[in-house]
C-alpha positions in Angstrom: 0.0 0.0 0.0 2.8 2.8 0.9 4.5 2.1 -3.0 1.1 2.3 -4.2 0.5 5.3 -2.5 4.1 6.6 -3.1 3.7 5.8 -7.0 0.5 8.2 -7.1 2.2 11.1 -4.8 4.8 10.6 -7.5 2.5 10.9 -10.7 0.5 14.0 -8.7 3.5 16.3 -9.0 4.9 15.5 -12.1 0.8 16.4 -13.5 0.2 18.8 -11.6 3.6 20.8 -11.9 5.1 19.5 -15.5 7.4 22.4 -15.6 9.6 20.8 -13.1 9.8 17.2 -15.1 10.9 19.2 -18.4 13.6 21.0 -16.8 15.1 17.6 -15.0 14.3 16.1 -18.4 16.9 19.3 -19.8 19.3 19.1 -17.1 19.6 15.4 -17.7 19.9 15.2 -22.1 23.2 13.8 -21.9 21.2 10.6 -20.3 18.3 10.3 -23.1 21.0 9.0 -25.5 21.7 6.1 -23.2 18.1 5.2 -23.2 18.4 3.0 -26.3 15.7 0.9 -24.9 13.5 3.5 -25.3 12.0 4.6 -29.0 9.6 7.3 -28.5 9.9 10.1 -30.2 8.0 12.8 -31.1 6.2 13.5 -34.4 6.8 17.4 -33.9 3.6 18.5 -35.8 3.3 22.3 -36.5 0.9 25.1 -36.8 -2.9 23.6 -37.7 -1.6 20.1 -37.6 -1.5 20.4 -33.9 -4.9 20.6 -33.4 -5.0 17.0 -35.5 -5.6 14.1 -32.8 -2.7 11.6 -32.5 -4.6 8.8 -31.3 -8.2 6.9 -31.0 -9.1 5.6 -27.8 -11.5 2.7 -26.5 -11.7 2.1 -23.0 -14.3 -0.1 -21.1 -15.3 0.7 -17.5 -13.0 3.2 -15.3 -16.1 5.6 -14.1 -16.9 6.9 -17.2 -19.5 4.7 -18.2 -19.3 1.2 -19.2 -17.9 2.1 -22.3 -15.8 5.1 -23.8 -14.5 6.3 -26.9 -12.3 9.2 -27.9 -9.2 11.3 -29.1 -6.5 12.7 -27.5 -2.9 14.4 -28.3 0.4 13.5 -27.1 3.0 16.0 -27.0 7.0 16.0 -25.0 10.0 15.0 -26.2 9.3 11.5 -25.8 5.8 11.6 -26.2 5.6 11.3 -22.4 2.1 13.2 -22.2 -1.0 12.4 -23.4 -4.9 14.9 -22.7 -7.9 12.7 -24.2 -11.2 13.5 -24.4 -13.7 10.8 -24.1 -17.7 10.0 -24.3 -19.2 7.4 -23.2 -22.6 5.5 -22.2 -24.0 4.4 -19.1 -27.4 1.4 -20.2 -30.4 1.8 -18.9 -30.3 -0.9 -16.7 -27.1 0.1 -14.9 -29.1 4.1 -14.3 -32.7 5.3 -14.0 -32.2 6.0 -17.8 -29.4 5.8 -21.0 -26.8 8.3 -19.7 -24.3 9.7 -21.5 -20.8 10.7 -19.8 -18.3 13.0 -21.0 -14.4 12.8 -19.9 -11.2 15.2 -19.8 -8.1 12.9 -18.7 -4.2 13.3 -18.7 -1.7 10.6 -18.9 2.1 10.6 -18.2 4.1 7.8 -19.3 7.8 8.4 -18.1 8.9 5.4 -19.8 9.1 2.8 -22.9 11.2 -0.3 -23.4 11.1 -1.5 -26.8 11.9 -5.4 -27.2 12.5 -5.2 -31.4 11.2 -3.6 -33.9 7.5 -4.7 -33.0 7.0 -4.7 -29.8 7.0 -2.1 -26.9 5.9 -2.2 -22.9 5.1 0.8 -20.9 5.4 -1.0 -17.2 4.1 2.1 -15.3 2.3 5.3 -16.3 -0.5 7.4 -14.1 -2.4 10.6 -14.5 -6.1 11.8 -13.6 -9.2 12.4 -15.3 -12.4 14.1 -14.5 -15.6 12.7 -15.5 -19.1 14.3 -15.8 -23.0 12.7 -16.5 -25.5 14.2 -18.4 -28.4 14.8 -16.6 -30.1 17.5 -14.6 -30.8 15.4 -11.8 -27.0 15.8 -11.0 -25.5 18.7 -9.5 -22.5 20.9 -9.0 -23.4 22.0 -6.1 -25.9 21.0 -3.3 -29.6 21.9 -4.4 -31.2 24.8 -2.1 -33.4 22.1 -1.1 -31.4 20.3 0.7 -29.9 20.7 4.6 -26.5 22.6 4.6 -23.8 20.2 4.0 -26.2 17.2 3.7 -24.5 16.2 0.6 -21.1 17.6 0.7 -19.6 16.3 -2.6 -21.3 16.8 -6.2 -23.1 14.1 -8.0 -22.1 15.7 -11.4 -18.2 15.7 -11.3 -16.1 12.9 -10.2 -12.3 12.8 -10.3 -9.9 10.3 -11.0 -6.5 8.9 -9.8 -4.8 5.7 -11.7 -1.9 3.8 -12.4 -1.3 1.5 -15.3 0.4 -0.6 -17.9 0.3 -1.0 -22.2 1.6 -3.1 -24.1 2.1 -1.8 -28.0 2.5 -3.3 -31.3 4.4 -1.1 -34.0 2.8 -1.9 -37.5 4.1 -0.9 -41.2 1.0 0.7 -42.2 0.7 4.1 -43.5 -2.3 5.3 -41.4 -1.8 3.5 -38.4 1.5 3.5 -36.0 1.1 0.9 -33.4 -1.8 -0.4 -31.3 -1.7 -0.5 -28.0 -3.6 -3.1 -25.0 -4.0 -1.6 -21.5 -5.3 -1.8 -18.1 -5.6 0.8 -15.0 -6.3 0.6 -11.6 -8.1 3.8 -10.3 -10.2 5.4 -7.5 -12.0 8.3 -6.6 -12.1 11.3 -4.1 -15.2 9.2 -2.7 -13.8 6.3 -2.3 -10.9 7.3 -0.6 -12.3 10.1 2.0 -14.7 6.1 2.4 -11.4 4.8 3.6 -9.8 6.9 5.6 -12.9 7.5 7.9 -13.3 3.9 8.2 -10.3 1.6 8.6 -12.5 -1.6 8.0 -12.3 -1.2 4.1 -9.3 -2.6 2.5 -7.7 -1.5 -1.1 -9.7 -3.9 -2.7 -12.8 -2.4 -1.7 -11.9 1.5 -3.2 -9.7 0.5 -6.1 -11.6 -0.3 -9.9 -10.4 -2.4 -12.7 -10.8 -1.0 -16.2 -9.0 -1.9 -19.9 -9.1 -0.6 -23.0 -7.4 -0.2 -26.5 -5.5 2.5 -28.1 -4.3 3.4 -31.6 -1.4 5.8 -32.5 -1.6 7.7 -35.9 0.7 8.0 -38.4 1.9 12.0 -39.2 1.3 11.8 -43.2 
């Protein structure tokens, strides 16, 4: 539990305060060349082609309905961040209704070992993700109706903490780059406020499995 709880405190700061993992990664560039193990490298789009996603994601479960689908961009030197943005869909017979569910989430992935020239592993990346349901019944902030305090979180917003692993195949395809399998381990603000007020809940009992599928694109 303390490296699991290490390895987040870890991924918090680097997310929260990138700034200070680019300038270790620019005192440190005389190391990068001894990462031969590591082939990432960036595909250094400019003007309009930034705003042209990088990659499709799939991802089933993790909070944001029990499926998702989206794009996101990765950007640093060694493509070592990642924003997506996600929709997904919550059945009727997991909700009152068919919801939809809409998600903002950043990725770090400090690092890559490439085996040959097909596959790659990515044993640890992390990040955060917020997550919101369509809906008026949820709120923001506490209805008027309501006692002060009585519900002292929002129903509408939920965020995210995770850790997790991919495993990527590089193709020779002029569209697509590689495609990636994955799995995360996550938890809420809810869940864990749940578990440090009461001691009789173990990790198992906060933490959420999810997987999912992602595809890299080719610059053209």
């Amino acid at each position: 539990m303390r490296q699991y709880l290490f390895n987040i405190g870890v991924c918090l700061l680097a997310l929260m305060f990138p700034h200070i993992t680019c300038a270790f990664e620019a005192d440190s560039l005389h190391l990068t060349s001894q990462r031969r193990w590591d082939k990432r490298t960036h595909q250094k789009y400019s003007g309009w082609e930034r705003l042209r996603p990088t990659h499709a994601k799939f991802q089933y479960a993790g909070g944001m309905g029990v499926s998702s689908f989206g794009v996101g961009w990765d950007y640093g030197k060694r493509r070592q961040w990642e924003t997506d943005f996600l929709a997904g869909f919550l059945p009727a017979k997991y909700a009152d209704k068919f919801r939809m569910t809409f998600t903002v989430k950043q990725n770090y992935i400090p690092w890559s070992m490439s085996f040959d020239e097909h596959w790659a592993l990515e044993p640890f990346y992390c990040g955060l993700y917020v997550t919101t349901i369509a809906g008026e019944e949820f709120w923001k902030k506490e209805p008027g109706r309501y006692p002060n305090r009585y519900y002292n979180f929002s129903t509408k917003l939920r965020p995210y903490i995770f850790i997790g692993q991919r495993m990527n195949f590089n193709l020779k395809n002029s569209l697509v780059k590689h495609i990636s399998l994955f799995y995360e381990i996550n938890t809420c603000e809810l869940y864990l406020i749940s578990k440090f007020t009461n001691k009789t809940l173990k990790m198992k009992d906060i933490l959420r499995f999810s997987f999912g599928a992602k595809v890299q694109l080719f610059k053209d």
